[in-house]
N, C-alpha and C positions, 0 to 999 in steps of 0.2 A: 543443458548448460551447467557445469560443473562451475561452483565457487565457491571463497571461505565461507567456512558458516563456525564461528567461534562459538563452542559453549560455556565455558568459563561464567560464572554468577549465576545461574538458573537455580530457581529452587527446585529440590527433586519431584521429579516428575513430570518435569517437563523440559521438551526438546524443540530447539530448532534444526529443521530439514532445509535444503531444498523442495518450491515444489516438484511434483513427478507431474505428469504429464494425465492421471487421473485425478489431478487438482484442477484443473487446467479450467475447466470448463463452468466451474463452481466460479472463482473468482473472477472469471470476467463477469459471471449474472451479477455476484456479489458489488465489482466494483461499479457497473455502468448502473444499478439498483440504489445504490447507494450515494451516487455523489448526485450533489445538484448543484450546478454552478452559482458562484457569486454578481449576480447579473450588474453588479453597479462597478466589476471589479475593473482594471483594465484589461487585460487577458479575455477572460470569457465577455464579459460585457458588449464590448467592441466588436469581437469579433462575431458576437453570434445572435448579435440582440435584435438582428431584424428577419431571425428564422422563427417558425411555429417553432414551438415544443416539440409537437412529435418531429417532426424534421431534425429539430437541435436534438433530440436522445438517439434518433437512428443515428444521424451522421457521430457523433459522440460514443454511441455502440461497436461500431466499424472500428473508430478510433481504439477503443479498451481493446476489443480481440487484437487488432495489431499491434498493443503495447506488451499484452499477456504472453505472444508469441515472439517477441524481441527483449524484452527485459529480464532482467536475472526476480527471480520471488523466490524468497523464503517463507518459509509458513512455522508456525508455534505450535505445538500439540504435546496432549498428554501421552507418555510413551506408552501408558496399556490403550489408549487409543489413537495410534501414530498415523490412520490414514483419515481425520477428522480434525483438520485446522481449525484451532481457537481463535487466531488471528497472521494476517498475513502482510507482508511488506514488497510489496515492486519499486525496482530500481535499475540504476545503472552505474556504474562507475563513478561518475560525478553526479546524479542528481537523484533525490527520493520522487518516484512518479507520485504512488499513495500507498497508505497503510490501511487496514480495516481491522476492526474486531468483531467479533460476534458477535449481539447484543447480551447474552449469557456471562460474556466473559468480559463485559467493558468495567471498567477503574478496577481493574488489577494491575494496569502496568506491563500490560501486554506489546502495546506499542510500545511505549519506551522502552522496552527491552530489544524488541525487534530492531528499532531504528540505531538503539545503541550498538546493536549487534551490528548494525550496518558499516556503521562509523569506524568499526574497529579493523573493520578490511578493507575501507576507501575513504578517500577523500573525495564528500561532497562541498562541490565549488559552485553550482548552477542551481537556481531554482525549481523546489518542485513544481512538475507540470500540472498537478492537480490539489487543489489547495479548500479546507474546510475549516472553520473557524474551531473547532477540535484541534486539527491538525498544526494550524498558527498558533495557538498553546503553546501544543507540543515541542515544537518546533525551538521558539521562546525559552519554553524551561530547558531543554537542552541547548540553549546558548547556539542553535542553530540558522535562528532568524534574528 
C-alpha cells in the first residue's frame, strides 16, 4: 500500500517508513499482545462481555491480522536500524485503528509523532477502533478526542 509518509520534524535519526510486508507479522503479535479491551466500555464491553477470554483474544486475533492486512501502518525506526520498528501506527483514511511503542522506546513521543504524522496526510473524522487509556491521553493532548 503506498502512502504519504511526511518527514518534516523528526529529530535525526530517525525515520518514518511504511510498513513492508517483513513487518507485517511482528505487529499483528505486537498489537493483538498488547491491547486488552476496556470491558466496562460500550464498544468492547457489550459486545463481548459474554465471551471467555480465550474465545474474546482468538476472535480479536482474527480481527488484528485482517486489520494488518487492510490498513495502511507506518512504522518509526532508527535509520542505521531501518528494519526494527520503535513504534508503529495503523490507520486508514479517516480513523487511527492503534498505535504501539516498544516498551524500550515509550515517552519519547514516539506516538505523537506518528499520529502527528498521520494527521498531516488525512483527515481523521471516525473513531479509533481500538482505544487504551494511554491512547485517550494521547488523543486529548492532540486535541483529537
Amino acid at each position: 500500500k503506498i502512502h504519504p509518509v511526511v518527514q518534516k520534524e523528526l529529530p535525526v535519526g530517525l525515520v518514518i517508513r511504511p510498513a513492508e510486508n517483513e513487518d507485517l507479522k511482528e505487529i499483528a503479535r505486537q498489537w493483538a499482545s498488547s491491547f486488552e479491551p476496556a470491558w466496562g466500555s460500550i464498544t468492547i464491553g457489550s459486545l463481548f462481555r459474554h465471551l471467555a477470554p480465550h474465545l474474546w483474544r482468538r476472535a480479536h486475533r482474527a480481527l488484528v491480522e485482517e486489520l494488518v492486512r487492510e490498513c495502511l501502518i507506518n512504522v518509526l525506526v532508527l535509520e542505521e536500524e531501518p528494519s526494527v520498528p520503535l513504534a508503529w501506527v495503523a490507520f486508514d483514511p479517516v480513523r487511527l485503528h492503534y498505535v504501539y511503542t516498544l516498551d524500550k522506546a515509550r515517552r519519547q513521543g514516539l506516538a505523537t509523532r506518528l499520529v502527528t504524522n498521520v494527521r498531516e496526510g488525512y483527515t481523521l473524522t471516525e473513531a479509533p477502533t481500538h482505544m487504551t487509556a494511554g491512547g485517550s491521553a494521547l488523543l486529548r493532548a492532540l486535541e483529537i478526542a
